[in-house]
KOLSE-263217 format. One record per residue (C-alpha): x, y, z. Coordinates in steps of 0.05 Angstrom, whole numbers, plus 5000, padded with zeros to 4 digits. Example, Ala and Ser with C-alpha at 12.3 -4.5 7.8 and 13.67 -1.06 7.14 Angstrom:
% KOLSE-263217
524649105156/527349795143/
END
This chain:
% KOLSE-263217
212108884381/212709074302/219008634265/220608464205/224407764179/231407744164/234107174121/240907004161/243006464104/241506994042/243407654074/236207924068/229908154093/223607734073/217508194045/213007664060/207407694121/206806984129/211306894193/209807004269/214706964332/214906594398/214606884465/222306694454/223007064390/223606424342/221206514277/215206064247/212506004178/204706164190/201705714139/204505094181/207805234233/214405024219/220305264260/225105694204/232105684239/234506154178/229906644200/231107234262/226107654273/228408374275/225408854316/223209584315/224510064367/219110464348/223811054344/225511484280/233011814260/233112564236/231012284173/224811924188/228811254181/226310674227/231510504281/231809714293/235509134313/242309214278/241509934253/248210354252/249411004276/255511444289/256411734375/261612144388/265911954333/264411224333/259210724294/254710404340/249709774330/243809714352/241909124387/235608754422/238308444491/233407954515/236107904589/233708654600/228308624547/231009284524/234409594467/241509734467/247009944436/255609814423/261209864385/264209234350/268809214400/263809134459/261508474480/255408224434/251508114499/253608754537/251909474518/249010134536/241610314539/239110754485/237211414511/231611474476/230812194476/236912344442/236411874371/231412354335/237012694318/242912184303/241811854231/242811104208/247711004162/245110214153/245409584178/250009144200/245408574185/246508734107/252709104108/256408754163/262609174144/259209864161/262409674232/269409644206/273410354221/
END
């Protein structure tokens, strides 16, 4: 499954290639494999918006009139999404053959207040 490393301590992705996850998603430093509990791994759905942008854990999008997260629920190994207000845990599944045509308007990992109204 393609990710990519999200700082949660700095607010930031990591450009770096030198990290692999567990079969429970923890992050590891490659070099010498050292648990990073800063690190999440963030992962892609493998789906693009109507503007070729990559949709992935915590990616925002508006549904009938209200922003959505994207999330990675590891109970039903499946994407889903929500709305702030929805449980963290509990969600709808992504109908995947509708989000070619919805468009991110960012993250909520970076810009945690794209989910305020």
């Amino acid at each position: 499954m393609k990710f990519k490393v999200f700082d949660k301590i700095r607010k930031e992705f990591i450009n770096e290639t030198a990290y692999f996850i567990d079969s429970d998603g923890e992050v590891y430093n490659a070099v010498d494999d050292e648990y990073c509990p800063n690190l999440e791994a963030i992962f892609s759905t493998g789906l693009k918006d109507k503007n070729g942008k990559e949709y992935e854990d915590g990616s925002v999008f508006i549904v009938g009139g209200k922003k959505r997260v994207i999330f990675w629920n590891k109970e039903y190994a499946a994407f889903m999404f929500r709305t702030k207000e929805e449980s963290p845990n509990i969600g709808n599944f992504l109908d995947l053959l509708s989000m070619h045509n919805k468009e991110i308007i960012g993250s909520s990992l970076t810009n945690p207040e794209l989910l305020e109204k």
